[in-house]
ZAMARGU-4260 file (C-alpha; in steps of 0.2 Angstrom, whole numbers, plus 5000, padded with zeros to 4 digits):
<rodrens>
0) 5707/5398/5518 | 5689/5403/5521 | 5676/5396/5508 | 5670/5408/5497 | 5659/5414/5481
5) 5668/5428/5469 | 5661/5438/5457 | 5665/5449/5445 | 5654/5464/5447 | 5658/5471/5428
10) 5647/5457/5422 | 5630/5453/5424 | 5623/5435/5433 | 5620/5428/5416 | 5639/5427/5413
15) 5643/5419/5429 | 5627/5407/5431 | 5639/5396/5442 | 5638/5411/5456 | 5618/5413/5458
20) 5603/5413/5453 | 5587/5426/5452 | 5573/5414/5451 | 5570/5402/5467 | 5567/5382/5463
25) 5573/5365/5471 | 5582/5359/5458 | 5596/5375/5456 | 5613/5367/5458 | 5622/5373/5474
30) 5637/5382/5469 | 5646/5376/5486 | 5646/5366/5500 | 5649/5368/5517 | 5649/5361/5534
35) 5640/5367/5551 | 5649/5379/5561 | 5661/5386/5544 | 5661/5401/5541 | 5659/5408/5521
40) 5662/5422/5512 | 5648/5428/5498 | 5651/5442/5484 | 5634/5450/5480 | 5629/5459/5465
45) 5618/5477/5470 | 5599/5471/5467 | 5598/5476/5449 | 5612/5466/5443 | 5622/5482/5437
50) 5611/5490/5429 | 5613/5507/5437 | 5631/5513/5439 | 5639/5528/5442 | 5635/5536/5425
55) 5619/5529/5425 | 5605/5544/5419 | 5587/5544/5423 | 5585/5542/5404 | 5595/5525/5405
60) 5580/5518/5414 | 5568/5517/5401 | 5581/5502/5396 | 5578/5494/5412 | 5575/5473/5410
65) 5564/5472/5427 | 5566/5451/5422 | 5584/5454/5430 | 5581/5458/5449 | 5588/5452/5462
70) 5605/5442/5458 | 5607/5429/5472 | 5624/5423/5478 | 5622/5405/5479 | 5614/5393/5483
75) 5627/5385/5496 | 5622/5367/5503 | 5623/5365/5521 | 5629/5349/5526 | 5617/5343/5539
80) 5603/5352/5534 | 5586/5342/5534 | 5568/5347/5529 | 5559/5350/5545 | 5575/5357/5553
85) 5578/5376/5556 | 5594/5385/5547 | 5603/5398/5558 | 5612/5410/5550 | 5623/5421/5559
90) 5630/5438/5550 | 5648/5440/5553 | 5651/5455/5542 | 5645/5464/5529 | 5657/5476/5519
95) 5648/5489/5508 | 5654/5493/5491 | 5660/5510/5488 | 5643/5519/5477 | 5626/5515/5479
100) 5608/5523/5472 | 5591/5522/5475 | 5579/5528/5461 | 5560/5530/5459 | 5553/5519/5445
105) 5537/5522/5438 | 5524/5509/5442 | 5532/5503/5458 | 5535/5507/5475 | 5520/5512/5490
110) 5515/5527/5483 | 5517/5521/5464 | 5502/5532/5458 | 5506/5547/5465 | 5526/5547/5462
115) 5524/5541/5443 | 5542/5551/5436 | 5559/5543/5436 | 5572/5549/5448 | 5590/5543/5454
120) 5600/5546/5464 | 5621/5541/5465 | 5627/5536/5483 | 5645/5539/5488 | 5649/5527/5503
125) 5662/5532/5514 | 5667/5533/5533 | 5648/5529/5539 | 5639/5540/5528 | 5628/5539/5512
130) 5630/5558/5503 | 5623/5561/5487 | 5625/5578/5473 | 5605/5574/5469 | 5601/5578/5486
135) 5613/5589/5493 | 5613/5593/5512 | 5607/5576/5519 | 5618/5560/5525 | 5612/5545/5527
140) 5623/5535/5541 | 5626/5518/5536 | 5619/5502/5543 | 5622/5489/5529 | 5610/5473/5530
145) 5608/5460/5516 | 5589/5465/5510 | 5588/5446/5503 | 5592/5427/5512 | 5583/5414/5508
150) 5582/5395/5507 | 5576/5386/5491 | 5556/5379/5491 | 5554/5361/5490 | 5544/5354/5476
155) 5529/5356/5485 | 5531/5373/5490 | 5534/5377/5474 | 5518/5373/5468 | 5508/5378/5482
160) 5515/5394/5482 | 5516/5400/5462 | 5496/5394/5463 | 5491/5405/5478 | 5499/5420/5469
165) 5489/5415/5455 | 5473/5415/5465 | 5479/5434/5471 | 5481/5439/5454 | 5464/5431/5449
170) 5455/5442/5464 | 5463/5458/5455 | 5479/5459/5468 | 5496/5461/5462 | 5508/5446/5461
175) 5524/5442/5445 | 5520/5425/5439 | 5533/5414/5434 | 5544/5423/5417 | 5558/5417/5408
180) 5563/5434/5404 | 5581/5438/5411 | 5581/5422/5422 | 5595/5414/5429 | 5598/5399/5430
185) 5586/5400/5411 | 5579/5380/5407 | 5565/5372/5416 | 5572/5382/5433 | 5568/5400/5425
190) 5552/5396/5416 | 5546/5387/5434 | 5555/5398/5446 | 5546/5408/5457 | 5550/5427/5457
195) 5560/5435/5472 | 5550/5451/5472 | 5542/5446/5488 | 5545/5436/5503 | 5536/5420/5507
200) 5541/5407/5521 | 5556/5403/5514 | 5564/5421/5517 | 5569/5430/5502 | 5566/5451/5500
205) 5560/5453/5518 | 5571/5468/5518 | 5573/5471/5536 | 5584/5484/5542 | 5590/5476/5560
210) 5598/5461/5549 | 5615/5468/5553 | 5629/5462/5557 | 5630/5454/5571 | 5611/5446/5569
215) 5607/5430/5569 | 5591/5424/5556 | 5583/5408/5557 | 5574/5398/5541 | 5563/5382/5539
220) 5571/5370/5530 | 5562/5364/5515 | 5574/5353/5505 | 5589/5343/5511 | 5604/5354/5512
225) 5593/5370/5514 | 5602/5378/5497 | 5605/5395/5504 | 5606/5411/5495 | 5609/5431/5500
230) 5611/5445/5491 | 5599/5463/5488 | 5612/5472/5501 | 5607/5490/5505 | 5620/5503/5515
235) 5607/5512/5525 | 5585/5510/5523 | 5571/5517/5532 | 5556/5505/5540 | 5545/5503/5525
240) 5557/5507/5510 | 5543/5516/5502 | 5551/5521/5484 | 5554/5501/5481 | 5574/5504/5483
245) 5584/5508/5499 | 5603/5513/5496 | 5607/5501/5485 | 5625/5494/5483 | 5634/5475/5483
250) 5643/5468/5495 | 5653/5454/5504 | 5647/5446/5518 | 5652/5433/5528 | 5640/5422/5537
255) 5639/5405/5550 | 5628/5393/5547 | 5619/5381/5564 | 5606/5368/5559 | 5593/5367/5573
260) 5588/5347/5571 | 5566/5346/5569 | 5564/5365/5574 | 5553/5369/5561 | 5543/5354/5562
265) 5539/5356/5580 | 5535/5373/5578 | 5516/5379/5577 | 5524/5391/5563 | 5531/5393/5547
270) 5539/5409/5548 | 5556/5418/5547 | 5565/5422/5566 | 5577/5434/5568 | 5588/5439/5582
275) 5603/5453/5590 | 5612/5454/5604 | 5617/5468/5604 | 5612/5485/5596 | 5607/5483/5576
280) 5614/5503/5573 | 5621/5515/5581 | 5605/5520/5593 | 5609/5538/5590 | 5601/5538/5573
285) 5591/5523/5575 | 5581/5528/5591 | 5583/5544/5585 | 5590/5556/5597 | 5582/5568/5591
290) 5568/5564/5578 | 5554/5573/5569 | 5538/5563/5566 | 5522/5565/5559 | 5507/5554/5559
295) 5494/5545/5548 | 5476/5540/5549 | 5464/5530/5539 | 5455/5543/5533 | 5453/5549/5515
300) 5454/5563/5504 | 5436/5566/5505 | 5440/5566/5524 | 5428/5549/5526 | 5436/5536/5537
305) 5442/5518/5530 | 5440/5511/5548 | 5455/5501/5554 | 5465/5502/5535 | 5482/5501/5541
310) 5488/5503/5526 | 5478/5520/5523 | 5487/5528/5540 | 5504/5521/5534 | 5500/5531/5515
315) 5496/5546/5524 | 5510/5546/5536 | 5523/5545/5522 | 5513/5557/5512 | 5513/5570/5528
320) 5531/5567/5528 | 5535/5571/5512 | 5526/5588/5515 | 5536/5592/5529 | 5551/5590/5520
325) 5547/5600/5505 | 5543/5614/5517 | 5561/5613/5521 | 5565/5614/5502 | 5567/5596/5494
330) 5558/5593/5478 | 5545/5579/5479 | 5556/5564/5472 | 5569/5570/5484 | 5556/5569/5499
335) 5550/5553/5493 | 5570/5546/5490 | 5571/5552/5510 | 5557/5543/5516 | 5562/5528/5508
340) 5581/5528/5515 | 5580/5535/5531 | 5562/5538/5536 | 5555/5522/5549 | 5537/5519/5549
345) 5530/5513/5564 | 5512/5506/5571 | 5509/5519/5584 | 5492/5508/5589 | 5480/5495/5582
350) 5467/5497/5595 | 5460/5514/5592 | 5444/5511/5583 | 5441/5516/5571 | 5456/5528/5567
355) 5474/5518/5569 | 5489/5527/5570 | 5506/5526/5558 | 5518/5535/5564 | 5533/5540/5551
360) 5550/5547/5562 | 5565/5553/5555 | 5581/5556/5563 | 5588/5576/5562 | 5604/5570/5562
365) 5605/5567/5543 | 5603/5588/5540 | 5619/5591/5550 | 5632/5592/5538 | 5638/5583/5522
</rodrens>
């Protein structure tokens, strides 16, 4: 029998805190152990921990508890495993759940000043394809990825890491400190843990898109055992996941595990790896075959340059999009919903002083038919 982690999807992580976690911190208890070369199976909660289901309403999300994102699977102990050494994780499989959503959530995602009403949409996932009533005439072909793996921080890290965020947070940038609101596990591990909102050298919500199956990713080791967790599975997501959510959904993935003995330490970098042999979607939609794209430059709305702001091209690119699409009809939120799943923004050229080029690209095939 294969080594696993069930859940039970109809409850929340706080009912099953022996599955996972939603905080990251050394001293989480592993829910399994497991020996290099195994392979394990992993249930996942969808990255709101259930809080949007099928009869979820736009209204229901002013009940939102934001403390609550990003249930974790885990943290599975890997025999073997070292600080200093580098995890490989290989994807086996990862099966989609049947429904999904993406929404927009005031006061976050890229372009949370502009896009500051509620919108959600409901996923049906079948044969391939993401369709949706709230936006009729688009499918999304699938390519499900785990948005989320991570090892756990040492002691150390911990500490190093919660302070920079606070320095961030002290300059005026944007950073969630440490809260025991909706934590799991709750104790010293949820008042401590560090927030899985973004990604740091451990891995975490890295979301990217080519972590299919069939991908291999690679993690420093930080304590002994390396205490793995995944979860944050999307069915299909553009380059950039600009609204804050791609198509959400859970999933079961399975996964192998290699321990690569002092990697880490010999490295001149402390940084996630990832790798796939073959081709991480269907190149059809990924490439595109056929595409529409727009670009974006650092330049303003007073039409003044920002010289080399990349993320000023990357706004406009996704803004420019949006206006394309809502010349074919969409509303704004759908546009912006669009962009997020199935929209890919890329770095055209960083050399072009002083305007740099984001270009956003879109793959045709997702108007031909539900």
């Amino acid at each position: 029998m294969v080594p696993s982690i069930r859940i039970d999807r109809s409850k929340p992580l706080a009912a099953e805190p022996r599955c996972g976690h939603n905080r990251y911190h050394p001293d989480i208890a592993p829910a399994l152990e497991i020996g290099e070369g195994e392979e394990i199976v992993l249930e996942t909660r969808d990255a709101v921990d259930g809080q949007i289901t099928p009869t979820t309403t736009v209204a229901d999300l002013a009940r939102f508890e934001p403390g609550r994102i990003h249930p974790l699977t885990g943290p599975v102990f890997v025999n073997g495993a070292q600080p200093g050494d580098v995890l490989e994780i290989e994807y086996l499989d990862i099966a989609p759940q049947p429904t999904g959503f993406s929404s927009i959530m005031p006061g976050l995602g890229f372009l949370r000043d502009v896009m500051t009403e509620p919108f959600l949409v409901h996923w049906a996932l079948a044969d391939g394809w993401a369709t949706s009533k709230q936006i009729p005439g688009v499918r999304v072909p699938g390519a499900p990825f785990m948005g989320i793996s991570a090892v756990a921080p040492s002691a150390a890290k911990l500490a190093e890491w919660t302070a920079r965020e606070e320095r961030l947070v002290a300059r005026g940038g944007i950073a969630l400190p440490p809260d025991r609101a909706g934590a799991v596990p709750s104790g010293p591990c949820g008042l401590a843990g560090l927030r899985t909102m973004p990604p740091r050298e451990n891995g975490g919500n890295f979301d990217v898109k080519q972590l299919t199956k069939g991908s291999k990713l690679f993690l420093p080791v930080f304590v002994e055992g390396a205490l793995f967790s995944t979860g944050d599975a999307h069915f299909a997501q553009g380059d950039g996941e600009v609204c804050v959510t791609a198509v959400e959904m859970g999933a079961t993935v399975a996964v192998r595990f290699k321990v690569h003995k002092g990697l880490a330490t010999k490295r001149k970098f402390i940084a996630p790896v990832f790798s796939h042999a073959g081709f991480f979607a269907d190149p059809k939609y990924a490439l595109p075959s056929r595409l529409l794209g727009v670009m974006g430059m650092p330049i303003n709305a007073a039409g003044e340059i920002e010289g080399e702001n990349l993320t000023l091209a990357c706004r406009n690119a996704v803004l420019n999009m949006m206006e394309l699409l809502q010349e074919r009809g969409f509303t704004k939120q759908q546009a912006y919903v669009i962009c997020s799943v199935a929209v890919d923004l890329r770095i055209s050229n960083v050399v072009d002083v002083p305007n740099y080029v984001v270009s956003a690209v879109l793959s045709e095939a997702i108007f031909d038919g539900d």
